[in-house]
C-alpha positions as CSV (number, residue, x, y, z in Angstrom):
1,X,10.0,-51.0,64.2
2,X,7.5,-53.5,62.7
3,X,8.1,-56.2,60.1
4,X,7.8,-54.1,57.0
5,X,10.1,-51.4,58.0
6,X,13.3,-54.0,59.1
7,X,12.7,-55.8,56.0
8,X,13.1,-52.6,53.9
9,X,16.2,-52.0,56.2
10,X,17.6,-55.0,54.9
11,X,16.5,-54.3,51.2
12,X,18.3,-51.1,51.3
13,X,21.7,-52.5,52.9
14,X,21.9,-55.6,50.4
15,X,21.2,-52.5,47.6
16,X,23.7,-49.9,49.1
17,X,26.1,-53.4,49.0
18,X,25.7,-53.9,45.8
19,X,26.1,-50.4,44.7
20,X,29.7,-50.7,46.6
21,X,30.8,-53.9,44.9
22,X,29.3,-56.4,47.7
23,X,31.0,-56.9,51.1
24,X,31.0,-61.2,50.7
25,X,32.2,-61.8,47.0
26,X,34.0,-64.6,46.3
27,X,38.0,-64.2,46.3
28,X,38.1,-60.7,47.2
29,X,41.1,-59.2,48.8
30,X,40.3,-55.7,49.4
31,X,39.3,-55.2,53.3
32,X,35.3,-54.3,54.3
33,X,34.8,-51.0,53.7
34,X,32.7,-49.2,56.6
35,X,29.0,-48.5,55.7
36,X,28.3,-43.9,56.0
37,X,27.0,-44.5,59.9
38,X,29.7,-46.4,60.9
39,X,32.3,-43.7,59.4
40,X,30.0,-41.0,60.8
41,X,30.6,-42.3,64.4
42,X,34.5,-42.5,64.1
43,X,34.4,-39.2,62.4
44,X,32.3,-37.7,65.3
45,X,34.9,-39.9,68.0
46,X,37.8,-38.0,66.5
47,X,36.2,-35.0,66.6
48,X,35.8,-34.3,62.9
49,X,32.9,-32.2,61.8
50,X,31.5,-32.2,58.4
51,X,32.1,-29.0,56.4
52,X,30.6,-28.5,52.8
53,X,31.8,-25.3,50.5
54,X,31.9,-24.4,46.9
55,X,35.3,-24.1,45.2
56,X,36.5,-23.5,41.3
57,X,36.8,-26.8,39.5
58,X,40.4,-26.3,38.9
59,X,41.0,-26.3,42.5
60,X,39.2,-29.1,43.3
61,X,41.0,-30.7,40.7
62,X,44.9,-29.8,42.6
63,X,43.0,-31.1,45.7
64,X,42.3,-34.2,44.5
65,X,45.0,-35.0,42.6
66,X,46.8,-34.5,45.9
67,X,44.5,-36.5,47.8
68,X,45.3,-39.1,45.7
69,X,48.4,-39.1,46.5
70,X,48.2,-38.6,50.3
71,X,47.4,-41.3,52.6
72,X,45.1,-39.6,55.0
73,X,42.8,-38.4,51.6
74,X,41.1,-35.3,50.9
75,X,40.3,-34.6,55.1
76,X,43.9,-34.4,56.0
77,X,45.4,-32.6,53.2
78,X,42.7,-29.8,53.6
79,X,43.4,-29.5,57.0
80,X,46.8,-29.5,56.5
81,X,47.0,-27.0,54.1
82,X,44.8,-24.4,56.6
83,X,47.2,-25.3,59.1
84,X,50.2,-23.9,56.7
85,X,47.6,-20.9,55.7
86,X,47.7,-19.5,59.4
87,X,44.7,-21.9,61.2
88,X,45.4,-23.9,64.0
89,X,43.9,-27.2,64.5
């Protein structure tokens, strides 16, 4: 990797920061979030696997209105509502 190509690394970490709200502001209380490749490797550690489909808008809307309200968020409540449909984890 030469010079150029790790500054423009940089230049799109600081932009992807500031997109999320910036990781080192002053006074905040909310915990570092972890940057896509990070979550990537603990999703691929616990086996997860990343599975896109297309689904009515009303649905989607139940699902994340549920998600909302479920701690693990929209991964666990799918997978535990195909567990309750008949497929085993």
């Amino acid at each position: 990797m030469n010079k150029f190509q790790l500054e423009q690394t940089k230049a799109f970490k600081l932009a992807n920061d500031l997109k999320q709200g910036g990781k080192g502001r002053a006074g905040a209380t909310e915990p570092a979030k972890v940057d896509r490749r990070e979550q990537r490797k603990l999703d691929q550690a616990k086996g997860l696997v990343p599975f896109a489909c297309k689904l009515d808008e009303k649905l989607v809307q139940q699902l994340k209105a549920q998600a909302d309200a479920h701690e693990g968020g929209m991964t666990e409540v799918l997978a535990e509502l195909l567990v309750k449909a008949g497929l085993e984890r």
